[in-house]
N, C-alpha and C positions, 0 to 999 in steps of 0.2 A: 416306220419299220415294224416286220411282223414281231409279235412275243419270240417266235420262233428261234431269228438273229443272236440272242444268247441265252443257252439255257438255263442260265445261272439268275432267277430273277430277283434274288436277294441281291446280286448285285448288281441289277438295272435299278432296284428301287435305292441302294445307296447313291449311286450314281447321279441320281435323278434329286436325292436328301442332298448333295454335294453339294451339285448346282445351284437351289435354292439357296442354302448358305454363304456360297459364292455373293450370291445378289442382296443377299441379305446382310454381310461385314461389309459390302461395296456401299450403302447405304447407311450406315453407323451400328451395327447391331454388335454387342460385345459380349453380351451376359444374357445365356439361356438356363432357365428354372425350370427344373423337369421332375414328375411324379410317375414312378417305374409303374412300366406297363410290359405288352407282348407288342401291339401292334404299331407303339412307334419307335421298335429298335432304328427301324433305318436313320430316321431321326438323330435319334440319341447318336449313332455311331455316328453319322454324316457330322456333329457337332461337337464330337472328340475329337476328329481329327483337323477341325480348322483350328490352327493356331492360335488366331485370334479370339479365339472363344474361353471365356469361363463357363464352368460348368457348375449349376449346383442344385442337389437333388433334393426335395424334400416332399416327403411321402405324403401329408394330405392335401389335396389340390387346393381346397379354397385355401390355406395357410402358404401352400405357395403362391397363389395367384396375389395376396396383398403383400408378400413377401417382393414380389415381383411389379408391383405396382409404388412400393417404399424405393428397390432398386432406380426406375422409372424416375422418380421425383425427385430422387438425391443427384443421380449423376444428368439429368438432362437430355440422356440419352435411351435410345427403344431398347428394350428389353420383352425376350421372349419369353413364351408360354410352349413345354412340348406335355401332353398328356396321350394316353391310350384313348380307344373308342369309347364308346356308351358313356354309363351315368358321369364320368370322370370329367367330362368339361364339365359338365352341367353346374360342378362346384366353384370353376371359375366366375358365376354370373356376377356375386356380388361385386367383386372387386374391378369386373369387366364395367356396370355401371359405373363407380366412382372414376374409375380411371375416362370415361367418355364424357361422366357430368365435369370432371377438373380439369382433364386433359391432359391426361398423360398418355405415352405412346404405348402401348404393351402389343407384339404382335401373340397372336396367338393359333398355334400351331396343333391344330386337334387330330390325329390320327382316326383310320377311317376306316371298317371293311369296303371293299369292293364295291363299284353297282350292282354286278352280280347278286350280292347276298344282303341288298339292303332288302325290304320288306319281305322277307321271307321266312321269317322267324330262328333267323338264323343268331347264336350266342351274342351276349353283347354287341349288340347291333341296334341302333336306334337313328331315328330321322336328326342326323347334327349339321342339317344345312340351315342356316342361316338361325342357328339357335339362341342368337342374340340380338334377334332383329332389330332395331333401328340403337342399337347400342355402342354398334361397329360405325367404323367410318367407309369399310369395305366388307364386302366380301369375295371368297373366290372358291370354286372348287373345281381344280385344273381335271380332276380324274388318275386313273392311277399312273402308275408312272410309265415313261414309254423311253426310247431308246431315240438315239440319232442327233446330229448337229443340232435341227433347227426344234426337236423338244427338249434339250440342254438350254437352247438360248432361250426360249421361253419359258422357261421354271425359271434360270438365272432373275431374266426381265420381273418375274414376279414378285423374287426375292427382293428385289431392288426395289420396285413398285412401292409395295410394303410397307418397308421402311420407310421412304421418302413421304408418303401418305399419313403416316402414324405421327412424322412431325411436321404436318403440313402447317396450315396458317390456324386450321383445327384441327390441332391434336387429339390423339385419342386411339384405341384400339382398333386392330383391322384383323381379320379373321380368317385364316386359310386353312382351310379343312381338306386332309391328305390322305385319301384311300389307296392302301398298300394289299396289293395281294400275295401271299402265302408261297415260299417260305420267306420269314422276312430277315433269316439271316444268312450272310451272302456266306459262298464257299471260301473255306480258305485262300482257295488258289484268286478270290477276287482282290486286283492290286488298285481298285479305285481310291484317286486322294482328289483334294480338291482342284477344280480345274483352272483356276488363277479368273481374272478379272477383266481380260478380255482389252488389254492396254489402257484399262484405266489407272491414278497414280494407288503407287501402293497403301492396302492399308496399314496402319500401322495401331498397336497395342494405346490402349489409352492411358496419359502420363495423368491425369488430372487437371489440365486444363482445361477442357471441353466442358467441368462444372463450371464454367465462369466467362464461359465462348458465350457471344451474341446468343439471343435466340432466332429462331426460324423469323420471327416475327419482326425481330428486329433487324433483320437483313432485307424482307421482303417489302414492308410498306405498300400492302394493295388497298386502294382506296376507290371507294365508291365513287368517289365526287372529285376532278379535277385541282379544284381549288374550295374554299373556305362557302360551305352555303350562305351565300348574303342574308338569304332571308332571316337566317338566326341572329343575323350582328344587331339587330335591333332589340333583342331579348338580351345578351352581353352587356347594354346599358344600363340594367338592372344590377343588381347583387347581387353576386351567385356562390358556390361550392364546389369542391370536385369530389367528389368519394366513392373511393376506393376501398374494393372488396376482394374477397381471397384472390390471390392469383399468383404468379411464377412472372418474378420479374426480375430481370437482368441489372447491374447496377447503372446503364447506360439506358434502361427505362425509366427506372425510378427518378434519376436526375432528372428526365426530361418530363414527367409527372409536376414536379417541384419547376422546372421550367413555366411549362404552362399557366400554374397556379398563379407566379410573380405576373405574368402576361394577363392576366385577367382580374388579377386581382383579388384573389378567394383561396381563402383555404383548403387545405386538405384534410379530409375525415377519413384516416387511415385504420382500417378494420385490422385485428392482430394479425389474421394472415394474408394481411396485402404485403408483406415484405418492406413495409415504409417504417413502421415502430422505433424499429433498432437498427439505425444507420445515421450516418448526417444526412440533415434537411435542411437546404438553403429555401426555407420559406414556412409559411406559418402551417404548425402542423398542429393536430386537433386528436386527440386521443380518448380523453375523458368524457364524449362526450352522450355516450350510454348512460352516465349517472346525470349531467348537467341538462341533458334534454328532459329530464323526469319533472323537472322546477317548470312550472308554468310560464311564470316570469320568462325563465331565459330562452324557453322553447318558442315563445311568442319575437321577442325581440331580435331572435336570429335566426327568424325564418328566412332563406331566398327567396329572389325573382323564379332564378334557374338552376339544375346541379346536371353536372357533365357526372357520367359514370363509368369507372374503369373495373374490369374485374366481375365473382360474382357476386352473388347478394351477402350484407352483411351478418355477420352473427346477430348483431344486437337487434330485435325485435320494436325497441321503444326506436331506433335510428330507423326502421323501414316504415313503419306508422308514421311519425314525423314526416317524413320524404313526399305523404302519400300527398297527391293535389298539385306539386310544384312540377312543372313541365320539363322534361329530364330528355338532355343527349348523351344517347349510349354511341361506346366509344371501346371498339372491339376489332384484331384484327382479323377474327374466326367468323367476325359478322352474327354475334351470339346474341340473342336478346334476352339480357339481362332486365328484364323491367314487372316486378310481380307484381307492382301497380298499374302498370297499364297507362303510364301518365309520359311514355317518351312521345318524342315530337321529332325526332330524329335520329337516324343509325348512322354514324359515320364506322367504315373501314377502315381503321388505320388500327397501328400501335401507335402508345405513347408520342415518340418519336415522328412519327407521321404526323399526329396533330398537333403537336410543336411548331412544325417544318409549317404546314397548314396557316397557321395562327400566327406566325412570323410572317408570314408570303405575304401575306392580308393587311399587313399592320392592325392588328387588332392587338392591343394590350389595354390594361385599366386604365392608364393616364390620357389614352384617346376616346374611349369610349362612357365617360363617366368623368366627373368632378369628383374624384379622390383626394382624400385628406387624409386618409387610411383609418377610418373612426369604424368602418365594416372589418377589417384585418383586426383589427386593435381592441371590438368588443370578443372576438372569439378565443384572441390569445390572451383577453383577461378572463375570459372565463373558464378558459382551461388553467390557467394559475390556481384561479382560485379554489376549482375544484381541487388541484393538485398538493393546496397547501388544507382543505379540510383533509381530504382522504388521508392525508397524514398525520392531523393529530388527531381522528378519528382513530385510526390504528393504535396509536400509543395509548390511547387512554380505554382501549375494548380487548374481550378477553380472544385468546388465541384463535385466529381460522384462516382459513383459506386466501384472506388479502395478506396475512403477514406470511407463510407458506408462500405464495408465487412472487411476493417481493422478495425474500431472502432464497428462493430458487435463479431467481434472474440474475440478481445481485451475484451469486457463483458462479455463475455460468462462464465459462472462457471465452471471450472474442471467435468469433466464427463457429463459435459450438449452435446448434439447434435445439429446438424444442417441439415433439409431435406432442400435441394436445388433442385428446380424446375428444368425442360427441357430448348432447347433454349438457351436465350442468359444470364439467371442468372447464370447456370451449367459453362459455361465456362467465363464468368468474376470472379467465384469463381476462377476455375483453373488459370485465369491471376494474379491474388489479391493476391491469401490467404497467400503465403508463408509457413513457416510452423512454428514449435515450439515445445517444450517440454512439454507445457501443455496439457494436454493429453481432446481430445474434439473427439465425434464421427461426423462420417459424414453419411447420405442418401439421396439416390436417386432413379431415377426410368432408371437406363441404359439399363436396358433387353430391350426394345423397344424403349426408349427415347420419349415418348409419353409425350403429356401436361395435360392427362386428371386424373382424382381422385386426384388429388395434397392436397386435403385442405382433404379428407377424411383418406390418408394414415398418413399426419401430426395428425389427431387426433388419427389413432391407434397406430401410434409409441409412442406417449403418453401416450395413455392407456397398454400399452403393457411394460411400461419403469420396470428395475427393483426397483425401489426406489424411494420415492417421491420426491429426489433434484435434479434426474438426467432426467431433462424434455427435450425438443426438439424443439425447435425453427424453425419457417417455413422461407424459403426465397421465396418467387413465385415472377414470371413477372403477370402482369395482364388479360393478355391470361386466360393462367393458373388459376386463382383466379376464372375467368367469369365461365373457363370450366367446374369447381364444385361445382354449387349454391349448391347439396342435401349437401356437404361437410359441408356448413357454418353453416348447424344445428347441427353439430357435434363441431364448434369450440365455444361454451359456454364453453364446461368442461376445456378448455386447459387454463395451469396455463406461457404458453409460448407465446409470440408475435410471429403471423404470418405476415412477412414484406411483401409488395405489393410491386413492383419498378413498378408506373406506368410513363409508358413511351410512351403509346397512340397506346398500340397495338403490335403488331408482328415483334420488330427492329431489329431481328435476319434478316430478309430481306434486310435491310438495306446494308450490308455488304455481299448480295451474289448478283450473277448477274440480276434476279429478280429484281432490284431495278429501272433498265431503261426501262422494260415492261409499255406497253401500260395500263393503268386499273391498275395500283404496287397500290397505298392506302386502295381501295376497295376489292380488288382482294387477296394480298397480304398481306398488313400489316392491313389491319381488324381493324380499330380500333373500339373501343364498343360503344357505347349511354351511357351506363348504366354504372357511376360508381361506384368505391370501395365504399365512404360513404355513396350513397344511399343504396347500398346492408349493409353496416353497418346495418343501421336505420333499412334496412326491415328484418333482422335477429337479430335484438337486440347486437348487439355486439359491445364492445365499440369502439371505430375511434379514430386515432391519426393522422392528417395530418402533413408533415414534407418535405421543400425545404434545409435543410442546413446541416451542419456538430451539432452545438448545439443546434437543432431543433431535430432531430434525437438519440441524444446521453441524451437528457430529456426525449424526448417519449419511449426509451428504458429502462430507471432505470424507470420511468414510470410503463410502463408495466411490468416489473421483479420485482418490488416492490407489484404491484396487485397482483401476484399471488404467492409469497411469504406470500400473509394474505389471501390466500385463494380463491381470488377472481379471475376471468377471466381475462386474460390479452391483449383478443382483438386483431385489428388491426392494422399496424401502415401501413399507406398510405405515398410511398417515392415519390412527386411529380417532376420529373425529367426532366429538356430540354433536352430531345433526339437527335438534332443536334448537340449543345454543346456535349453532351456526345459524339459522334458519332466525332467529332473533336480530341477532346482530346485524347479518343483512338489511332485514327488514328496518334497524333502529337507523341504519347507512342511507337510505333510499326516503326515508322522513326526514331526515335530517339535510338531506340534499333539497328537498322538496322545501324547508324552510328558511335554507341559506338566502340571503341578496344577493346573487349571482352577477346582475346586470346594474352597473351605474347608472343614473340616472340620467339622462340628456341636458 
């Protein structure tokens, strides 16, 4: 249909914003985050008026887009991206990587001049086709908007598209870029609402179950391979492992992880944010094994044959070294290849649950494939004992840091409450600390990139995004991290969780690489800030808790958890830390593992 058909183009282009929306809640989309602009009123307005939509606006885009990417992680479900044209997405990238390395759905929705007035030097206008190339899982760019049945139904189809894409078998961002031409706000007398859904069933507002619905992956089960590769069951009569790395897993995954394991025989090496830590585990589960693998002795003794791999790669650095040589099937239903060593022998497609299913079909379990006595199960869970009962009277008897910190953090933490843990060196003093437990606690992070930056803005979307209002989310950052997201701090008034600070004077992940004996290492290197945590308190209004000790820290915590149990903001808590001490201790932790007898004697 010609432009001509109505002269009112602001409201063909809502018309046309409706539509896509239509396809877009027809597909699960609930929660759109937007950075005020001109050129994506239509947008904006098409997304006021779906019912189904929350709205929520925050002015700097990269702070919305890990804001939007926290949303994304918490609730399970796509959440949008609406910005203006020019430099304005460009701020989305960071968060547009992690969301594709982790796989979360974020659709994003960039506003567009015309073709008309692309390379023409015309105002805020720049090349935003495919400005995240191979980052997206899609791209599209339909052109402006047009009028008529059959380009409603295809913007709808897109909208729909979209979404269903963004939680495909790989998840991840997909990118539709929407050039609107001028004016873009429609006349009064325009009476467009949204167009309904075309007899599909209704949607309806999200109650909070949909955090705890199956995933995509776990409904779908595509697999490569028919049945069980034979050729592998002969490497199965070896002694093997399964380990598990960051991932998003449903609790009808993780069972079937811990299924498997009993089926074969082999533990689980549950990285902190594999989601296996803090839950029941019907099977031997393996946690400590960052400090136990450091001990030659036990590194050597409990080498495998073979390790299946779920997820992506672990935090722990001495666990990926170890790995290296042993012939690894990945074990993915996005078909990812997770393997930095370069030592897989096979990809299967499945979830969890698929190679369960797999692995039952086959009759393959331990007791067929192998003369089990369970002396392979039985060295691993003596040696996580035993690390578990050093690491404990190592604690009592050393001065305050960061292991007695994220044990007496855990330790408060409410049943169902989370923890995001920052980049650097908080991420992996959790994986040295945390141990693990039955009480079942969620964990995040940002390992698709392992980046320091939106930290303070993804903690407030996971919070906004939570399904319930007791199951909040608690921040861990280094203070890097903290500096790197001032827009963040205007997001943490709403949070009813303390965001912990470990200020340690900058960048001490350095400390412990070779970095450290460089010419220029403090300026250069470990960066430390001018500008503290409490004066950034005071200039963003949010309350400060400074804290040097063990009951310093364990009052500022019921503290805060008590605020925002009435409602209130629950603020900062600044962990004021001697970083050489700490840096000692450590180091006295990882020799003293090195000369325990970890492994009994045959």
């Amino acid at each position: 249909m010609s432009d001509t058909a109505t002269p009112d183009q602001g409201c063909r282009n809502l018309r046309w914003s409706l539509a896509l929306f239509d396809g877009l809640v027809l597909g699960g989309l609930r929660r759109v985050v937007l950075s005020p602009g001109s050129r994506s009123t239509p947008l904006v307005v098409a997304a006021q008026r779906q019912p189904l939509i929350e709205l929520t606006p925050i002015l700097d885009e990269r702070s919305a887009a890990f804001f939007a990417l926290g949303l994304a992680q918490a609730s399970a479900q796509p959440v949008a991206l609406v910005c203006t044209s020019g430099s304005a997405l460009a701020h989305w990238f960071p968060a547009v990587i992690e969301a594709s390395e982790s796989g979360f759905p974020l659709i994003l929705l960039s506003a567009d001049r015309p073709p008309e007035l692309r390379a023409w030097g015309a105002n805020q206008t720049i090349d935003q086709t495919r400005l995240f190339g191979g980052f997206t899982r899609e791209f599209h760019d339909p052109g402006p908007a047009e009028e008529g049945p059959a380009a409603l139904k295809a913007i709808r189809a897109l909208g729909l598209r979209a979404a269903r894409v963004s939680q495909g078998p790989r998840p991840g961002p997909v990118h539709l870029n929407l050039p609107f031409r001028e004016p873009l706000v429609p006349d009064p007398s325009c009476t467009a609402e949204p167009l309904g859904l075309l007899g599909a069933p209704a949607a309806r507002p999200l109650d909070g179950s949909e955090a705890q619905r199956p995933s995509v992956a776990d409904q779908l089960h595509p697999f490569d391979p028919l049945h069980w590769p034979r050729e592998l069951t002969p490497l199965l009569a070896g002694h093997g492992i399964i380990c598990c790395g960051p991932m998003t897993l449903s609790g009808a995954s993780a069972e079937a992880i811990f299924r498997c394991a009993v089926l074969l025989d082999a533990p689980v090496l549950a990285d902190p944010l594999s989601g296996l830590r803090f839950r029941t585990a019907k099977g031997a589960r393996i946690t400590r094994y960052d400090s136990f693998l450091r001990n030659p002795e036990a590194a050597a003794a409990l080498r495998p044959d073979w390790v299946i791999r779920f997820g992506g790669t672990p935090v722990s650095k001495t666990l990926s070294g170890w790995l290296e040589g042993i012939p690894s099937i990945l074990v993915d239903p996005g078909a990812r290849w997770t393997d930095p060593t370069h030592d897989g022998i096979a990809r299967i497609t499945a979830d969890p649950l698929g190679l369960y299913r797999l692995l039952q079909a086959d009759g393959i379990n331990g007791q067929g494939n192998r003369s089990s006595d369970g002396t392979w199960i039985g060295r691993w869970v003596a040696a996580e004992q035993k690390l578990e009962g050093f690491t404990r009277t190592f604690l009592e008897q050393s001065p305050w840091c960061e292991g007695h910190l994220i044990a007496d953090l855990l330790e408060g933490l409410p049943e169902g409450d989370g923890l995001f843990c920052a980049n650097s060196l908080p991420i992996r003093q959790l994986d040295t600390w945390s141990g693990q437990s039955e009480k079942p606690l969620r964990f995040f992070g940002h390992r698709g990139a392992s980046g320091i930056d939106g930290q303070s803005s993804t903690l407030a979307g996971l919070n906004a995004g939570r399904a319930e209002p007791t199951r909040g989310v608690t921040g861990l950052l280094g203070d890097l991290s903290f500096i790197h997201d001032l827009s963040g701090l205007l997001l943490m008034e709403r949070l009813d969780r303390p965001c912990i600070v470990l200020n340690n004077g900058g960048g001490r992940i350095f400390d412990l690489l070779p970095q450290r004996e460089l010419a220029g290492f403090e300026p250069l290197w470990r960066t430390p800030s001018r500008v503290q945590p409490d004066a950034l308190a005071r200039a963003f209004g949010l309350a400060h808790r400074s804290v040097e000790d063990a009951s310093g820290f364990i009052q500022a915590r019921d503290e805060a958890m008590d605020a925002g149990v009435r409602g209130e903001p629950a603020g900062l808590i600044e962990v004021r830390l001697n970083a050489e001490l700490s840096l000692r201790t450590h180091r006295a932790f990882w020799n003293g593992v090195r000369e325990q007898s970890i492994i009994e004697s045959e």
